[in-house]
Biopython code that builds the backbone (N, CA, C, O; Angstrom):
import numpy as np
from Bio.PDB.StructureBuilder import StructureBuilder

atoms = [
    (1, "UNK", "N", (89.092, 90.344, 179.686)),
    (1, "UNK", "CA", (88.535, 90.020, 180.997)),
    (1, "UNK", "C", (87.122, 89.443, 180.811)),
    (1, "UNK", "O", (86.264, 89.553, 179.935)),
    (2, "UNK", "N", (87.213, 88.817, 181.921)),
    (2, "UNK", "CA", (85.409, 87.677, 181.604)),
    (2, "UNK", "C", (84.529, 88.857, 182.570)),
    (2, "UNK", "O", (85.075, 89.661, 183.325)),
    (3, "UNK", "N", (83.046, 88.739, 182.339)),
    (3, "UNK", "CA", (82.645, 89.498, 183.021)),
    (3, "UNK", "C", (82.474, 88.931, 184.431)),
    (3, "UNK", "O", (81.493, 89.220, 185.116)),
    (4, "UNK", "N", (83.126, 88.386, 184.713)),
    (4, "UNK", "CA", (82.771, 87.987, 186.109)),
    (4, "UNK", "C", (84.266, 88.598, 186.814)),
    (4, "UNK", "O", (84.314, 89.067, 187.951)),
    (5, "UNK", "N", (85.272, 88.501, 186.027)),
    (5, "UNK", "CA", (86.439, 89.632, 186.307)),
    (5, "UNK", "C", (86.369, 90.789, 186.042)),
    (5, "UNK", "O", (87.154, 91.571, 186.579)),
    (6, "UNK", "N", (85.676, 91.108, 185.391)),
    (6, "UNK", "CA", (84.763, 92.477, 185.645)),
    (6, "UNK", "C", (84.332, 93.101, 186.774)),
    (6, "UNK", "O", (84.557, 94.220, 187.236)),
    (7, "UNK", "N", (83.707, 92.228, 187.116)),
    (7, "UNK", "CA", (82.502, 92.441, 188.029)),
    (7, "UNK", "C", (83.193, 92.436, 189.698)),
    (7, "UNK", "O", (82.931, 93.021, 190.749)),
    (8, "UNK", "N", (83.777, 91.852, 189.434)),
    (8, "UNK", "CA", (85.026, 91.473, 191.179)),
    (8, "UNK", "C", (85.990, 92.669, 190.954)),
    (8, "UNK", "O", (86.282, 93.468, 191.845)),
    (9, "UNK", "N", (86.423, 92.715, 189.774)),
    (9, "UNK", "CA", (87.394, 94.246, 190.144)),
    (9, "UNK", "C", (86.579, 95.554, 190.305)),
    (9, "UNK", "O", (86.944, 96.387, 191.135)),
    (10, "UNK", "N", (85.228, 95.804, 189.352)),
    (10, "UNK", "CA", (84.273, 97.076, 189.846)),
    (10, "UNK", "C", (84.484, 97.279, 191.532)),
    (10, "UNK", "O", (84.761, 98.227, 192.267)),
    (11, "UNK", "N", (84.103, 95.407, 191.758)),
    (11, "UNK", "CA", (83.966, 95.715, 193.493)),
    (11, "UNK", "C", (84.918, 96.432, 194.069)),
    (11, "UNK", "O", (84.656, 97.320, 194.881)),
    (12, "UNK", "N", (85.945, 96.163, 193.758)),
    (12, "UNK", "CA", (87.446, 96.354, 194.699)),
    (12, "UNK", "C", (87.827, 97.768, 194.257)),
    (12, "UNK", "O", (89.006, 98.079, 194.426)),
    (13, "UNK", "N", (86.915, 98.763, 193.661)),
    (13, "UNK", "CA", (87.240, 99.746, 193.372)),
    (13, "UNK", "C", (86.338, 100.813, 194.242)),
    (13, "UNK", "O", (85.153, 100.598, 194.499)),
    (14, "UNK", "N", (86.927, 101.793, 194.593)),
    (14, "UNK", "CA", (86.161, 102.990, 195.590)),
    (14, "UNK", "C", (85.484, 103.779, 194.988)),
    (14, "UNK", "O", (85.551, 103.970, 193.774)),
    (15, "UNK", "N", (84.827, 104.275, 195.676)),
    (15, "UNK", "CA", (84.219, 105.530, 195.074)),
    (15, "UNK", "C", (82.920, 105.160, 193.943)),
    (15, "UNK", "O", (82.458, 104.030, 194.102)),
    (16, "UNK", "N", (82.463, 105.759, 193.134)),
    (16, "UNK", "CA", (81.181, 105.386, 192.403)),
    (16, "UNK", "C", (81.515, 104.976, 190.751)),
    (16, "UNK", "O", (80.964, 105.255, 189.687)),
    (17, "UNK", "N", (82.664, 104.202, 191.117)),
    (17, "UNK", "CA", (82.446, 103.539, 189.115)),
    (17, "UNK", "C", (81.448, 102.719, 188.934)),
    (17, "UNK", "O", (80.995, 102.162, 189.934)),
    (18, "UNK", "N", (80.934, 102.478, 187.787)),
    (18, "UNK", "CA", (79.973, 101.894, 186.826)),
    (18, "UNK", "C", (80.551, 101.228, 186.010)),
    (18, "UNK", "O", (81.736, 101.477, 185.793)),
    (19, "UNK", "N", (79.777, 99.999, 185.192)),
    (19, "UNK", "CA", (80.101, 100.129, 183.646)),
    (19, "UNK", "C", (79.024, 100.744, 183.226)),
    (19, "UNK", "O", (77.931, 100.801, 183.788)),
    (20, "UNK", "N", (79.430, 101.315, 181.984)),
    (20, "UNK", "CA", (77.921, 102.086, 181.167)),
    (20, "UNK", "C", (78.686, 102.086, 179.874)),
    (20, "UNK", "O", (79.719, 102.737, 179.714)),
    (21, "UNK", "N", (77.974, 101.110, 178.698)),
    (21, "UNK", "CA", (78.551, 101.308, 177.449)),
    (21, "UNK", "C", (79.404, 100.407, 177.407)),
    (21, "UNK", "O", (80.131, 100.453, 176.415)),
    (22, "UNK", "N", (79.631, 99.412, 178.283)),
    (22, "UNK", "CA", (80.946, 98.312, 177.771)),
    (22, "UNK", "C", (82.122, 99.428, 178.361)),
    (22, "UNK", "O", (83.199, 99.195, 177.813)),
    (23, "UNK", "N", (82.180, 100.247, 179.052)),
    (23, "UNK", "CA", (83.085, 101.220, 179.594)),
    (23, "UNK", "C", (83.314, 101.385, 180.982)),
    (23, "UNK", "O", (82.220, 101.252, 181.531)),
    (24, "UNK", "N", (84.090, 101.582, 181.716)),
    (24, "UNK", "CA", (84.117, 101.869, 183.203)),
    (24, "UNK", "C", (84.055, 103.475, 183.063)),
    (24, "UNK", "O", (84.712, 104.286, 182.412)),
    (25, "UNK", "N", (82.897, 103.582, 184.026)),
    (25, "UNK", "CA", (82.644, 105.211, 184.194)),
    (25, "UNK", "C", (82.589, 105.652, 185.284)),
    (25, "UNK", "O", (81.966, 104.959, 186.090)),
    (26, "UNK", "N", (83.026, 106.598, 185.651)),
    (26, "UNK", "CA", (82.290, 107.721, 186.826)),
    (26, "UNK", "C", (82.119, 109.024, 186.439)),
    (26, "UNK", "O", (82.469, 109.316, 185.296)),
    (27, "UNK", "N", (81.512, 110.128, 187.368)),
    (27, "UNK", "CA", (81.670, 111.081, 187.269)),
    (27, "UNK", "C", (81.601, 112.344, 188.244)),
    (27, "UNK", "O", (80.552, 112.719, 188.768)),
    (28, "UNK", "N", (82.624, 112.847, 188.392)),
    (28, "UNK", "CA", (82.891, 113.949, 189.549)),
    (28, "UNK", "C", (82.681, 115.008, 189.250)),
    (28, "UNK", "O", (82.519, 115.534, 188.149)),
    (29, "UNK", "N", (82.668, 115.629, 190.905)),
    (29, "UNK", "CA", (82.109, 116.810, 190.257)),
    (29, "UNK", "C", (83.038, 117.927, 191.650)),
    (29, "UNK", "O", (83.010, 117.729, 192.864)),
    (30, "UNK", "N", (83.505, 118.639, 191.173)),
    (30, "UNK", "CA", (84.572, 119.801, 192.117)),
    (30, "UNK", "C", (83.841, 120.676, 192.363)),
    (30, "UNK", "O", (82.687, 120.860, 191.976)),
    (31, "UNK", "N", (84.821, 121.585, 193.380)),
    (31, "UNK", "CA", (84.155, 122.815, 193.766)),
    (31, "UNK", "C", (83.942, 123.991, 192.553)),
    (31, "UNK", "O", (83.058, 124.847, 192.551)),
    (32, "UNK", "N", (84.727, 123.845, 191.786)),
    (32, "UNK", "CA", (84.746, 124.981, 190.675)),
    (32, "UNK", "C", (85.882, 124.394, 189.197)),
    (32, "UNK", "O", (86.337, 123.250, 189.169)),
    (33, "UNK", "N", (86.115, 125.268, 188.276)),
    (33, "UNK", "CA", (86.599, 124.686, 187.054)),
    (33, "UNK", "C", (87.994, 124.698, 187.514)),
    (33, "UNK", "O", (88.643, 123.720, 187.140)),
    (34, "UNK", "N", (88.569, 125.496, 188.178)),
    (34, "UNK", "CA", (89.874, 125.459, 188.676)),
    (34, "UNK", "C", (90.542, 124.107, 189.042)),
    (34, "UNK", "O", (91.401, 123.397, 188.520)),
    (35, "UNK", "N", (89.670, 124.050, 190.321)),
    (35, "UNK", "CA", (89.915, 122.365, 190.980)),
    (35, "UNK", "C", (89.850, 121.333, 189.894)),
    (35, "UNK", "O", (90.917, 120.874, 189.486)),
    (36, "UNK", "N", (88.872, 120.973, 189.450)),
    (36, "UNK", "CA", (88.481, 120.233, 188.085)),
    (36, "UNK", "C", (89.573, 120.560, 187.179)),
    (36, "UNK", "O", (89.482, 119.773, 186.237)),
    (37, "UNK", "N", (90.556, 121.337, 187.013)),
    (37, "UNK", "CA", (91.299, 121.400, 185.499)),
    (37, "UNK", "C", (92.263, 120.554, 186.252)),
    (37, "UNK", "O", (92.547, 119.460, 185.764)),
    (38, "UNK", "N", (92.894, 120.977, 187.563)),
    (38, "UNK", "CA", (94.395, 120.738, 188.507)),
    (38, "UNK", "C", (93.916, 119.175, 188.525)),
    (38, "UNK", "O", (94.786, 118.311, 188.410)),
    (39, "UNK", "N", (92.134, 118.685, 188.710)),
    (39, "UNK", "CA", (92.833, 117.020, 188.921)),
    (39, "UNK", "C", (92.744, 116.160, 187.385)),
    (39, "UNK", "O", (92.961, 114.952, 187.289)),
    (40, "UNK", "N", (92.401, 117.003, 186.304)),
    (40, "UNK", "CA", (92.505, 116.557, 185.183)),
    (40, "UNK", "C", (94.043, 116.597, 184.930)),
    (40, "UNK", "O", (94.654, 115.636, 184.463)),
    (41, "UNK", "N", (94.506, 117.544, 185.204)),
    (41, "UNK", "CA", (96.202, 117.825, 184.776)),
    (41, "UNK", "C", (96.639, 116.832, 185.779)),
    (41, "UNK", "O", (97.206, 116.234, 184.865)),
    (42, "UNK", "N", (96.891, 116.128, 186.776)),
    (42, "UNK", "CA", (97.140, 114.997, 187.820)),
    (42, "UNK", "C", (97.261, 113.900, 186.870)),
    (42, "UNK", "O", (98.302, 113.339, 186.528)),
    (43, "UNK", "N", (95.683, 113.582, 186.358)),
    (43, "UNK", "CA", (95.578, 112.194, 185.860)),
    (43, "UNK", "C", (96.171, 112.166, 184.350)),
    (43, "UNK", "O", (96.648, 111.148, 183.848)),
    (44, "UNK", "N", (96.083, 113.330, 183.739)),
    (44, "UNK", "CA", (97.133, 113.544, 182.460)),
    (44, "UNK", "C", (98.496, 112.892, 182.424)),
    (44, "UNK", "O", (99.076, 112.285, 181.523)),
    (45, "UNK", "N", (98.923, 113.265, 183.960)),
    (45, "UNK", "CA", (100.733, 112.871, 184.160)),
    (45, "UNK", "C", (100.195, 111.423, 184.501)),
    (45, "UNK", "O", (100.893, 110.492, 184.099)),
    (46, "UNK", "N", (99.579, 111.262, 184.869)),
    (46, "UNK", "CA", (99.647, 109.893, 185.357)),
    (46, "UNK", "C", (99.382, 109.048, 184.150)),
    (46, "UNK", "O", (99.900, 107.969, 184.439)),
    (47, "UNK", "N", (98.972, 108.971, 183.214)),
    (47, "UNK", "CA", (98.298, 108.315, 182.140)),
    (47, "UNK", "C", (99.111, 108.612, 181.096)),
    (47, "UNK", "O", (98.738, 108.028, 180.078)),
    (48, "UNK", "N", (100.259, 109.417, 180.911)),
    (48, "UNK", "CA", (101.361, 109.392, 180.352)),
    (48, "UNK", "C", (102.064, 108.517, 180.527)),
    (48, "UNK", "O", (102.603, 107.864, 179.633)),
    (49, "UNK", "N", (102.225, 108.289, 182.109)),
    (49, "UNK", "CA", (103.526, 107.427, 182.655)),
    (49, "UNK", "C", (102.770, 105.867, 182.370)),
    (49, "UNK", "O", (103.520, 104.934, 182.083)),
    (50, "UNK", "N", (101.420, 105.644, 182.449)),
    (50, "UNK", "CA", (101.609, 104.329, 182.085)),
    (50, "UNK", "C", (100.536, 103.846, 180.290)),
    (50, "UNK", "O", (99.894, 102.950, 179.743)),
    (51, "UNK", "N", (100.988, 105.086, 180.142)),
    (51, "UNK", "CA", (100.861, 105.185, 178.300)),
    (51, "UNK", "C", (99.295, 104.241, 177.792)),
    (51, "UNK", "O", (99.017, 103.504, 176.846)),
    (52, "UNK", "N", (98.434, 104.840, 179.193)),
    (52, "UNK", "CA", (97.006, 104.921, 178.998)),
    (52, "UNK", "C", (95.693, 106.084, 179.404)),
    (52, "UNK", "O", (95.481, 106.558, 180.520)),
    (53, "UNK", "N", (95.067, 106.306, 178.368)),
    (53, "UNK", "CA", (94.634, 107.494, 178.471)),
    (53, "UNK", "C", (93.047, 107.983, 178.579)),
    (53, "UNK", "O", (92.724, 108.396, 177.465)),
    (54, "UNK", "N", (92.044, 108.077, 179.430)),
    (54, "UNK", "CA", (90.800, 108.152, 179.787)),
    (54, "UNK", "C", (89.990, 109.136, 178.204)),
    (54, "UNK", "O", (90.537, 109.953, 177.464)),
    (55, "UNK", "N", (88.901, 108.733, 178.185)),
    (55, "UNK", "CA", (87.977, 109.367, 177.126)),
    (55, "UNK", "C", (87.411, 110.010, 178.639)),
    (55, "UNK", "O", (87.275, 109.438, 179.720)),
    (56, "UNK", "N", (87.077, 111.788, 178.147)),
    (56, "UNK", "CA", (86.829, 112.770, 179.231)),
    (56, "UNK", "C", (86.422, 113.624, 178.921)),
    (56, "UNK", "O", (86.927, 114.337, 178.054)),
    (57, "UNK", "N", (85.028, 113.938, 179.706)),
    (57, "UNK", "CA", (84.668, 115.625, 179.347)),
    (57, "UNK", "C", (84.364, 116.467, 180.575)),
    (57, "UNK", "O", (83.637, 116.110, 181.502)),
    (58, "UNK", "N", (85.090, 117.779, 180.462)),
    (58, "UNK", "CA", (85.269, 118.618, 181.381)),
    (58, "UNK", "C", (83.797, 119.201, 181.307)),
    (58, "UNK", "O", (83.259, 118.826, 180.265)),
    (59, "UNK", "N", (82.782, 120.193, 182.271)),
    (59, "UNK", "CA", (81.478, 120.781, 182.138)),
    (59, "UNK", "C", (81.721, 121.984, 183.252)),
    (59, "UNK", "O", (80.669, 121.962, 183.891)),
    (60, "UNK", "N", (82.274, 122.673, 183.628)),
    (60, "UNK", "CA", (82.895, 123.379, 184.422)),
    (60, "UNK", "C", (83.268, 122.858, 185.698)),
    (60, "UNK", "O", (84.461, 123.077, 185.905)),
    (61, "UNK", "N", (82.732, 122.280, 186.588)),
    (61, "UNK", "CA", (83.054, 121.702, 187.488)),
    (61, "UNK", "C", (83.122, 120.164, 187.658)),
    (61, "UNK", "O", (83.701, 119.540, 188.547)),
    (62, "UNK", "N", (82.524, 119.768, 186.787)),
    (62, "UNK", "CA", (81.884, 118.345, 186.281)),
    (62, "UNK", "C", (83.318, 117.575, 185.659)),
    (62, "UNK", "O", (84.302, 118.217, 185.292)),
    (63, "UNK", "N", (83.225, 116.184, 185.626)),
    (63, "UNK", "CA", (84.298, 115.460, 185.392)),
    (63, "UNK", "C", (83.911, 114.424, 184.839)),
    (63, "UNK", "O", (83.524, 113.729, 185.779)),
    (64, "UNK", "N", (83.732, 113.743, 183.714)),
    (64, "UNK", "CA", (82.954, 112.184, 183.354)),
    (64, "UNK", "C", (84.635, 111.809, 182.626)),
    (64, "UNK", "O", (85.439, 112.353, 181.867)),
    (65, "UNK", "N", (84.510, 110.568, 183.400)),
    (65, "UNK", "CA", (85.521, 109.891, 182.621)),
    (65, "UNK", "C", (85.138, 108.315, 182.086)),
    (65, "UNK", "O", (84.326, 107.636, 182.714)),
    (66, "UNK", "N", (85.722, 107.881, 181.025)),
    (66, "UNK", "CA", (85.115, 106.507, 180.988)),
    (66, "UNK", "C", (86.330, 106.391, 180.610)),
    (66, "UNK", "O", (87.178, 107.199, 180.231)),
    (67, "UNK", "N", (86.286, 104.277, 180.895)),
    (67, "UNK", "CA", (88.178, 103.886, 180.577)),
    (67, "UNK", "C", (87.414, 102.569, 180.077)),
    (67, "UNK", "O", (86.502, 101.865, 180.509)),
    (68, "UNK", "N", (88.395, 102.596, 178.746)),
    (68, "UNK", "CA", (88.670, 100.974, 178.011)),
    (68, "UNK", "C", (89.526, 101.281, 177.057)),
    (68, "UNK", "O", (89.507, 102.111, 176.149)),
    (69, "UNK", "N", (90.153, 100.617, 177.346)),
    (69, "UNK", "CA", (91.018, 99.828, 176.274)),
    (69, "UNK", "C", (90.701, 99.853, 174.311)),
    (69, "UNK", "O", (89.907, 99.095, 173.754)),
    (70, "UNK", "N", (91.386, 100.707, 173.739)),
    (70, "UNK", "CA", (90.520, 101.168, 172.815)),
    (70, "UNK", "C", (91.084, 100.338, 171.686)),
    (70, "UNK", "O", (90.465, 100.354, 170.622)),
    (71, "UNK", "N", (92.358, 99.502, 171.803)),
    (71, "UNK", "CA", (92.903, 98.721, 170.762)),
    (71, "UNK", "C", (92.648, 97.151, 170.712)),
    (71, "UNK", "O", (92.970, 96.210, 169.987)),
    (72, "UNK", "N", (91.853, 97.377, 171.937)),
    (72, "UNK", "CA", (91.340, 95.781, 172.264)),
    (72, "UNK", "C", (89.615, 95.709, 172.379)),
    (72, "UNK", "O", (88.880, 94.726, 172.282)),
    (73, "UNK", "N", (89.286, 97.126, 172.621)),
    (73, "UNK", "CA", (87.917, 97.510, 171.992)),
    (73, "UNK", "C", (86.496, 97.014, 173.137)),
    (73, "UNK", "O", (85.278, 97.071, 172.965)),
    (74, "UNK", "N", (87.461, 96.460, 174.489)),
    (74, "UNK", "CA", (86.581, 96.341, 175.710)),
    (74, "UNK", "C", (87.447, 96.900, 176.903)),
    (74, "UNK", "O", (88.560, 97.402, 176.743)),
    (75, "UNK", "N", (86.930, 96.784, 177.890)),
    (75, "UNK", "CA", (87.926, 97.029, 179.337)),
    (75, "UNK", "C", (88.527, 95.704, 180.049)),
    (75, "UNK", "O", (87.894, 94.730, 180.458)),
    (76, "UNK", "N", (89.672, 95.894, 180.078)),
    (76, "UNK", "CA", (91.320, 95.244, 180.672)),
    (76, "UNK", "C", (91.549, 95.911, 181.765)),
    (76, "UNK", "O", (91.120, 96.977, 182.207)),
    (77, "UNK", "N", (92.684, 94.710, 182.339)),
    (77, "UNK", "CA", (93.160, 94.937, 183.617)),
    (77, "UNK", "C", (93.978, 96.613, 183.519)),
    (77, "UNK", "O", (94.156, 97.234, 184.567)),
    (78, "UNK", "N", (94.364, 97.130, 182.339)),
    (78, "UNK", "CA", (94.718, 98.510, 182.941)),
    (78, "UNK", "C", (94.226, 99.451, 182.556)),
    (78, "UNK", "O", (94.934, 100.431, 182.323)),
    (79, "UNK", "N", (92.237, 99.514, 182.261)),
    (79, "UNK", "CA", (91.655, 100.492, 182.913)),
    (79, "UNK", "C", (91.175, 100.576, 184.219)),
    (79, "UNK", "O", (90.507, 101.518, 184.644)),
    (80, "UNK", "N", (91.585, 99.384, 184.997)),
    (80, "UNK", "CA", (91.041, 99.179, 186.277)),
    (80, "UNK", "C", (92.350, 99.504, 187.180)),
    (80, "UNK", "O", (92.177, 99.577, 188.397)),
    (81, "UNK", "N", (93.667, 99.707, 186.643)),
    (81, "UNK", "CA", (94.443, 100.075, 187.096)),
    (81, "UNK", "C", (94.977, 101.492, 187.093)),
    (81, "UNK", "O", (95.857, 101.973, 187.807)),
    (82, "UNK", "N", (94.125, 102.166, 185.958)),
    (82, "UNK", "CA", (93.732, 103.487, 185.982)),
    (82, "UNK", "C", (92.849, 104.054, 186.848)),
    (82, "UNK", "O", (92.945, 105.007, 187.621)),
    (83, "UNK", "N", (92.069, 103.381, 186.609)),
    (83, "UNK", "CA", (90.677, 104.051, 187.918)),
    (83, "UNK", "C", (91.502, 103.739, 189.310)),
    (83, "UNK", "O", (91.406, 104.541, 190.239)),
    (84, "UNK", "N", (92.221, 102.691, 189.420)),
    (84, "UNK", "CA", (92.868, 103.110, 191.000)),
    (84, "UNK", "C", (94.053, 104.273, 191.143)),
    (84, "UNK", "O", (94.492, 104.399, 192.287)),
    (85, "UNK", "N", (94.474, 104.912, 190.388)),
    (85, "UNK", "CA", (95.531, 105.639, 189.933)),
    (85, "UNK", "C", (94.742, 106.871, 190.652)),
    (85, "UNK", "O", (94.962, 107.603, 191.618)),
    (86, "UNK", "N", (93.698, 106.721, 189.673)),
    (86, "UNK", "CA", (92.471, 108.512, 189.316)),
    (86, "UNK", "C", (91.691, 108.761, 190.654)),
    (86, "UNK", "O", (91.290, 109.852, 191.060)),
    (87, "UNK", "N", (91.519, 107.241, 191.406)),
    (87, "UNK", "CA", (90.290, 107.346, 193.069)),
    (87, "UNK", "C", (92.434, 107.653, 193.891)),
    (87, "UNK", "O", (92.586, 108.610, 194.649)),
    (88, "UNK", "N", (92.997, 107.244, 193.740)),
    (88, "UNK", "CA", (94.432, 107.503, 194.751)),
    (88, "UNK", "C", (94.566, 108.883, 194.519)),
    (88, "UNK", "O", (94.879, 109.445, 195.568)),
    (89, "UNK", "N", (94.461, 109.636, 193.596)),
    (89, "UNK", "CA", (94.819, 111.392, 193.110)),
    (89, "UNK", "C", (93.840, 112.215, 193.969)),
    (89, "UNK", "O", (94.229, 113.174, 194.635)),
    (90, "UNK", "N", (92.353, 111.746, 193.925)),
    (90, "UNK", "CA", (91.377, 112.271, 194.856)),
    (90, "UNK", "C", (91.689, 112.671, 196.000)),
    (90, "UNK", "O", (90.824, 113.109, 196.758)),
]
sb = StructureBuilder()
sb.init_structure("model")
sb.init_model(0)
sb.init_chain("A")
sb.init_seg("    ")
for serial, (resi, resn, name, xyz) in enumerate(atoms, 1):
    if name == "N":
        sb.init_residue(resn, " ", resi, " ")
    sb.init_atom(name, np.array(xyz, "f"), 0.0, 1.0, " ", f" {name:<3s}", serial, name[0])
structure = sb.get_structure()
């Protein structure tokens, strides 16, 4: 993707993604570790089914996810099709 297709899909995305690092990021934050594990286990199934998978760290309630494409070594059209997957689970 050019960064200007970058930059038009960030738009079209909800909620508070970034790039940071050549990466699409956000980071949430739940009521407690409970909530936070149930929507990690959500986006798990989901990222199975389309056999792509978020770099993530849990902090008890806290959620950072970043998405790229790790065999192509920047971000593609399906980490941006992940992040709409992960803001639809919300």
């Amino acid at each position: 993707m050019t960064t200007e297709q970058i930059n038009f899909s960030l738009n079209q995305l909800d909620n508070n993604w970034k790039i940071t690092e050549n990466k699409l990021h956000i980071i949430f934050e739940f009521k407690d570790f409970k909530s936070t594990f149930n929507f990690m286990n959500k986006v798990a199934l989901e990222s199975e089914k389309i056999n792509h998978h978020p770099l993530w760290t849990n902090d008890y309630n806290k959620l950072d996810i970043k998405l790229f494409t790790h065999d192509k070594g920047k971000i593609t059209e399906l980490d941006f099709k992940l992040a709409k997957i992960i803001n639809n689970l919300l």
